[in-house]
Backbone as CSV, one residue per row, in Angstrom:
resi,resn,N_x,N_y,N_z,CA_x,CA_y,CA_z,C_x,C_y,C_z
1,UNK,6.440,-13.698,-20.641,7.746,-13.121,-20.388,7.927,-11.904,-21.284
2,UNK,8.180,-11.006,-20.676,9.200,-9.523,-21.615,10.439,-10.232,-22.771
3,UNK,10.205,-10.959,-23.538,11.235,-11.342,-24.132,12.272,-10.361,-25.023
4,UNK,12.193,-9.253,-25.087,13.180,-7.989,-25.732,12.520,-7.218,-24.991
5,UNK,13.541,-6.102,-24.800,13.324,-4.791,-24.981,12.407,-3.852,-25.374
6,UNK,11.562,-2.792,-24.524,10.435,-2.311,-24.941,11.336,-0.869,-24.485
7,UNK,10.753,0.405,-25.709,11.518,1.112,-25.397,10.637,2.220,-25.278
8,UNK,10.744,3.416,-24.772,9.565,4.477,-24.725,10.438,5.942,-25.278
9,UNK,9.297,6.860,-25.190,10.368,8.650,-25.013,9.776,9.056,-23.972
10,UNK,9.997,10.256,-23.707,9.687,11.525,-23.416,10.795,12.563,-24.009
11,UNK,10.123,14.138,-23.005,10.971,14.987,-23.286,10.738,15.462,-22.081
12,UNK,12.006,16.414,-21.388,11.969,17.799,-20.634,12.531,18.938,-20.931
13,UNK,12.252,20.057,-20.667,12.807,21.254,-21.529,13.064,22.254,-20.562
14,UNK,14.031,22.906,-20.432,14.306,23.790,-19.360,14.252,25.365,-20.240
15,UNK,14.079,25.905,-20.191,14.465,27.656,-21.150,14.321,28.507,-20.314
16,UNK,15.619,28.846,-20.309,16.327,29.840,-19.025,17.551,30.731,-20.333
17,UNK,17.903,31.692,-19.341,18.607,32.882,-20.030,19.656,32.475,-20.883
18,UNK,19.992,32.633,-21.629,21.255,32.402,-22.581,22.569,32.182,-20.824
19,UNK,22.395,32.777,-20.453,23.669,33.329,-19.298,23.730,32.391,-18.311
20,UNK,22.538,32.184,-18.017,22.155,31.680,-16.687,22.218,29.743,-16.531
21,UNK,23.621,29.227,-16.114,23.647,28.209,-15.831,22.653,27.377,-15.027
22,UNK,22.367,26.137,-15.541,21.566,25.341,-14.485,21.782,23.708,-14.896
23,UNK,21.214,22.987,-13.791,21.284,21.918,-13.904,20.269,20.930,-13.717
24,UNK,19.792,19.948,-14.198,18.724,19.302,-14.090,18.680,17.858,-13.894
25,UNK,18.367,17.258,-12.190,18.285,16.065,-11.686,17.284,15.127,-11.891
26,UNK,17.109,14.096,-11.908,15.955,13.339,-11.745,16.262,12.330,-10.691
27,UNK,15.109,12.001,-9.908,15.556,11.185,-8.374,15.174,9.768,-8.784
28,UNK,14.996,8.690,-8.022,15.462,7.352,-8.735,13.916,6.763,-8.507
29,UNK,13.054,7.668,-8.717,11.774,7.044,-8.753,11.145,6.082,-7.327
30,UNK,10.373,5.531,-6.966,9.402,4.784,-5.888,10.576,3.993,-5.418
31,UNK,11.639,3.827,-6.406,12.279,2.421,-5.283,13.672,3.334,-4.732
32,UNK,13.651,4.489,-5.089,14.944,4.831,-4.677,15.948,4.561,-4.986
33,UNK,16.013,4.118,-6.432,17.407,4.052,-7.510,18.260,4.426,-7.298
34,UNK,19.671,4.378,-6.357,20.583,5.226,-7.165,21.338,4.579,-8.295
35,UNK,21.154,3.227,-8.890,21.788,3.537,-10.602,20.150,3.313,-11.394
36,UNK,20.272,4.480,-12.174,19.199,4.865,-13.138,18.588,3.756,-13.998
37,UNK,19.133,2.487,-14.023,18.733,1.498,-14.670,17.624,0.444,-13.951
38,UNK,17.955,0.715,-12.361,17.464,-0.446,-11.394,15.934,0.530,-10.881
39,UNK,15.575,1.228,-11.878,14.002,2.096,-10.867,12.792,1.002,-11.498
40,UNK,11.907,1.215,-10.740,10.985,-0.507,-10.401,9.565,0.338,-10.613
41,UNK,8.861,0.136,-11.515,7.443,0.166,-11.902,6.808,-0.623,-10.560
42,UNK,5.599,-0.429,-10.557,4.989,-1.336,-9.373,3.397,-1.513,-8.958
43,UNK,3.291,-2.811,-9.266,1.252,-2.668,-8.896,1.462,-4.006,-8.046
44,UNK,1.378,-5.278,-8.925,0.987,-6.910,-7.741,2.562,-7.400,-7.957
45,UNK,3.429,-6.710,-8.730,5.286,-6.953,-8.408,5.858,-6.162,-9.181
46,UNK,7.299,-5.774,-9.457,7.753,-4.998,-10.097,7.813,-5.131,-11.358
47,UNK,8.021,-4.349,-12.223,8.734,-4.399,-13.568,9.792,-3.081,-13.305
48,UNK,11.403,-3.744,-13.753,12.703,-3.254,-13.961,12.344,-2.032,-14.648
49,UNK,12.617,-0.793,-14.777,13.054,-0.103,-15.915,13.940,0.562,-15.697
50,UNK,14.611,1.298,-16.603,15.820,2.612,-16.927,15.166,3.522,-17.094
51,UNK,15.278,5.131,-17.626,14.681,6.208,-18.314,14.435,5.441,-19.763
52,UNK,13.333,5.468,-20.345,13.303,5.172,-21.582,12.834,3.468,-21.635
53,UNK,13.281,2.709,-21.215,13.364,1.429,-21.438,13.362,0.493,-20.577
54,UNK,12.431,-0.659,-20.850,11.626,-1.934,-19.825,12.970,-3.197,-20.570
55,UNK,13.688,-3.813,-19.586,14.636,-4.471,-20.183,13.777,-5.703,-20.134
56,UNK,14.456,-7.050,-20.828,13.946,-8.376,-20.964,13.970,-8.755,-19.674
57,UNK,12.530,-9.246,-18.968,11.846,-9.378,-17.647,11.213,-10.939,-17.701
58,UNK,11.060,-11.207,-16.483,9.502,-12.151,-16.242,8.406,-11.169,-16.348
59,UNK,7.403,-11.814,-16.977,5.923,-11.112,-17.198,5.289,-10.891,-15.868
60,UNK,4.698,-9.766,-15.393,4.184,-9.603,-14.693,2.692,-9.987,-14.712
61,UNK,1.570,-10.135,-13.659,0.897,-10.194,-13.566,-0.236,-8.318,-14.645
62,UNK,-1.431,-8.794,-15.134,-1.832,-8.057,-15.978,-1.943,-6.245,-14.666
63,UNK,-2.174,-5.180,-15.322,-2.092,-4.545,-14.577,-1.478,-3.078,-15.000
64,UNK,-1.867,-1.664,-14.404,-1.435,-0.886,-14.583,-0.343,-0.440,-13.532
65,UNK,1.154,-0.497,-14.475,2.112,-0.087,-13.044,2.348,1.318,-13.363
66,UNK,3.081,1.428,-12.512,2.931,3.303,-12.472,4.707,3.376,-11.755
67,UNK,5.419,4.503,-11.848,6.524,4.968,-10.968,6.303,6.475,-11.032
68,UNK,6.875,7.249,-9.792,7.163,8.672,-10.300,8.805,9.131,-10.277
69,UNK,9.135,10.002,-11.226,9.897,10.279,-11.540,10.114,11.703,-10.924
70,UNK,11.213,12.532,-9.882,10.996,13.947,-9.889,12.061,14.419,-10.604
71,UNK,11.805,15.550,-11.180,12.710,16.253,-11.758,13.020,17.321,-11.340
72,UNK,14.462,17.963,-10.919,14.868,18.911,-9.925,15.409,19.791,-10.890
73,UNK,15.023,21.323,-11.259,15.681,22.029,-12.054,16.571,23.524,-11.032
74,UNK,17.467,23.033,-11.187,18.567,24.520,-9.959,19.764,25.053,-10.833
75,UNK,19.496,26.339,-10.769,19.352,27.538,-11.291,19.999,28.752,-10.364
């Protein structure tokens, strides 16, 4: 079992003009999230995650899961 919380980083970086407003989306990953907490890792079943963090789960079977994440930068 996931008994706590496993937590990760990243970063994204946008550098655009002092002037020039923009905004930056990310879509809800393979399962089609729309709340950012419920996006689903996935190989022989899911594992839950948020951005950042695998909440307290049933253990999955051993395995590399994978999700993609897109990131929309508009400008």
């Amino acid at each position: 079992m996931l008994a706590s919380a496993l937590d990760g980083t990243t970063s994204l970086t946008a550098t655009c003009s002092a002037t020039t407003p923009y905004t930056i989306g990310l879509d809800g990953g393979n399962a089609s999230a729309s709340d950012p907490t419920q996006r689903k890792m996935s190989n022989s079943g899911p594992v839950h995650h948020g951005l950042c963090r695998v909440p307290a789960q049933a253990t999955p079977a051993p395995g590399t899961y994978s999700d993609s994440i897109i990131a929309t930068l508009t400008y």
